[in-house]
C-alpha positions, -999 to +999 in steps of 0.1 A: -506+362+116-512+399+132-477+407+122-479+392+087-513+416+084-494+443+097-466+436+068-489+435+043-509+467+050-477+485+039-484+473+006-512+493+004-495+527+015-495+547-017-460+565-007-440+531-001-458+522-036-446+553-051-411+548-037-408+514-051-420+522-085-397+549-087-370+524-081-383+501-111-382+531-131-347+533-122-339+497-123-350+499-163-333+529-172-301+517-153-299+486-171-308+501-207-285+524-206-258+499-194-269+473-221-265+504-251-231+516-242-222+478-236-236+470-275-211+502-287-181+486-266-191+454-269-190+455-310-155+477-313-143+443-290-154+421-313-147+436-347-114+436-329-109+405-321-123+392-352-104+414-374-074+427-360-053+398-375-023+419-391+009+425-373+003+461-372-034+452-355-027+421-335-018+442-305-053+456-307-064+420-307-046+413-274-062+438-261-097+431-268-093+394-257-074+405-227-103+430-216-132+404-226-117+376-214-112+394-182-148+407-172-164+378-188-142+359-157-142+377-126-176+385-112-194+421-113-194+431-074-155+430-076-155+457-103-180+474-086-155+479-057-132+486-079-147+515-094-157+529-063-122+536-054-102+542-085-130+558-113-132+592-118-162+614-117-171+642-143-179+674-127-216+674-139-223+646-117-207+658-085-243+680-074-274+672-068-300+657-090-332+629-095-335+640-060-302+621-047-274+640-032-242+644-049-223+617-029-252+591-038-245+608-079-212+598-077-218+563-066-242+558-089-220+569-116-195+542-105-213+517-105-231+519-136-193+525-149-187+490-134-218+475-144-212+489-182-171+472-184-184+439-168-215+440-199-199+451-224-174+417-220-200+396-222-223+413-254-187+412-271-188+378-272-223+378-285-215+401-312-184+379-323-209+351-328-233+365-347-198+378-367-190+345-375-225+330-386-225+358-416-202+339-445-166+353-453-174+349-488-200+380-484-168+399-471-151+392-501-176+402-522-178+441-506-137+442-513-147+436-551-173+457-549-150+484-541-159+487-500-142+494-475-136+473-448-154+501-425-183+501-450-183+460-454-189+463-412-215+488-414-237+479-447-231+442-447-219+427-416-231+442-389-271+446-401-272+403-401-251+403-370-272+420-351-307+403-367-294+376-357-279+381-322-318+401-315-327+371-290-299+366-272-291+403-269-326+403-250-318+376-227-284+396-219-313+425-209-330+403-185-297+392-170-283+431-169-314+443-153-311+409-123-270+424-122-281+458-111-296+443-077-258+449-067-259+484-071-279+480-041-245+476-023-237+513-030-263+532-044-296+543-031-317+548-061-327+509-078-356+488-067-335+467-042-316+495-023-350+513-020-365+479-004-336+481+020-344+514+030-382+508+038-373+474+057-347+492+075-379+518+083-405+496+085-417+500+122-428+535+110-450+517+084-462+486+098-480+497+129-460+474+158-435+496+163-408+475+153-389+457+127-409+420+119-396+389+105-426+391+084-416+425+069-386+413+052-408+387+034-431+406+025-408+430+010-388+409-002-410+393-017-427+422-035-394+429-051-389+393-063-422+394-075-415+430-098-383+415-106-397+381-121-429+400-137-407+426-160-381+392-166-406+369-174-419+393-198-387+397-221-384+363-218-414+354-230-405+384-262-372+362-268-391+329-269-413+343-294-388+356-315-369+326-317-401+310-327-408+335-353-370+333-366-373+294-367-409+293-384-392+319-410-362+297-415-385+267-423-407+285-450-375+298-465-363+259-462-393+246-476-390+274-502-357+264-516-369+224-514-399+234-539-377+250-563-350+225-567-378+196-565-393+217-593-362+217-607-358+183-614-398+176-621-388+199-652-359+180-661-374+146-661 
C-alpha cells in the first residue's frame, strides 16, 4: 500500500501533469490532422472507384481499389515501419521544433505519414457509402442541367455524402485518435510515449528510489483513463447525432404520411 501511495503522489506533481497534458494536446492534434488529410485522400479514392468506370479511367479504378483494399487489410504498425525506412523527409522538418529534436521531427513526420495512408483507406470506404445512398437519378439530373461531372461532385453529391457519413466519420476519429498510441513505438511526443518516459523515470518521482509494479498501473492507468474520457465523449456526440438524424427522418416520415393521408381524405 506504501508503494501504491507513493505511485499515486506523482499524480499530484504539477510537472508530470504538465507533461502528460502536453501529450493529449498532441494526441488530438495528431489525429485531426491525420483524419483531414485522410477525408481529402480518402474522397479522391472513392470518387475513384465509384466513377472511374470508362476504359480510359478504369486503370485509375485499379488503383484506388488496389491502394484501399490494401491499407484497409494489413494492420497500421506495419506501415509504420514501413515508413520509417523508405519515406522521405522535407527539409523543414529536419531541425528542431515543439521542443523535440530533429531526429524525434523526422519520426514523427513518418509516422503520421503512415498513420495518414492506413486512414485514408478506411474513410474511403466511408465516403463510397455515403456515395451510394445519394440516388443516381440526382446525377442525372445535374448532366441536364448542364453540370459538370466535377460540379455534380461538389454541389450535389458530395454535400449529402458527407451529412450523411457525419457519424460514422466521428467514430473513425475516436478510432484514429486510439491508432496513434502506436506512434508510441517511434515517437516521443503523444500521450503514451510520454507515459513511457515518466515510468521509465519514475524512481525520481515516486520517492522509493526505484521503479514499482504499482507505477505502471497507476500510469497506466491514468492514460487509459484520458484516453476513455476524450473517447467516450465523441462517442456520446455520434450517439446523439444518430438520434437527432433518426428523430428528423421520422418527422419527415410522418410528414409525407400526412400529406398523402390528406391526399386521399380529399379525394373521398
Amino acid at each position: 500500500m506504501d508503494t501504491l501511495g507513493n505511485s499515486l503522489s506523482m499524480l499530484g506533481n504539477p510537472a508530470i501533469i504538465t507533461f502528460l497534458l502536453n501529450g493529449v494536446l498532441f494526441t488530438l492534434i495528431i489525429s485531426v490532422v491525420a483524419v483531414l488529410f485522410s477525408i481529402v485522400l480518402g474522397t479522391v479514392l472513392a470518387l475513384l472507384r465509384n466513377y472511374c468506370t470508362t476504359k480510359k479511367t478504369k486503370i485509375l479504378k485499379a488503383v484506388s481499389v488496389t491502394y484501399i483494399e490494401l491499407f484497409r487489410n494489413t494492420p497500421l504498425l506495419f506501415w509504420i515501419f514501413i515508413c520509417l525506412v523508405f519515406c522521405p523527409v522535407p527539409a523543414f522538418v529536419d531541425q528542431p521544433m515543439f521542443g523535440l529534436s530533429s531526429v524525434n521531427n523526422k519520426l514523427l513526420f513518418k509516422a503520421a505519414i503512415a498513420l495518414i495512408l492506413y486512414t485514408s483507406g478506411v474513410i474511403a470506404e466511408i465516403v463510397r457509402g455515403g456515395l451510394n445512398s445519394v440516388p443516381h437519378g440526382q446525377i442525372e439530373a445535374g448532366h441536364s442541367q448542364g453540370f459538370s461531372m466535377v460540379q455534380i461532385m461538389w454541389y450535389i453529391v458530395l454535400p449529402q455524402t458527407f451529412r450523411a457519413i457525419i457519424p460514422t466519420l466521428l467514430s473513425q476519429v475516436i478510432t484514429t485518435i486510439k491508432d496513434s498510441s502506436f506512434l508510441a513505438n517511434v515517437a516521443v511526443i503523444e500521450l503514451m510515449s510520454r507515459t513511457k518516459q515518466i515510468l521509465s523515470a519514475a524512481n525520481r518521482y515516486n520517492g522509493t528510489n526505484s521503479i514499482n509494479v504499482s507505477d505502471v498501473f497507476v500510469l497506466f492507468g491514468a492514460a487509459a483513463l484520458i484516453y476513455f474520457v476524450i473517447n467516450f465523449s465523441l462517442s456520446m456526440t455520434v450517439r446523439n447525432l444518430q438520434k437527432k438524424r433518426m428523430a428528423v427522418g421520422g418527422r419527415r416520415k410522418s410528414s409525407a404520411l400526412d400529406r398523402i393521408g390528406k391526399g386521399v381524405a380529399l379525394d373521398g
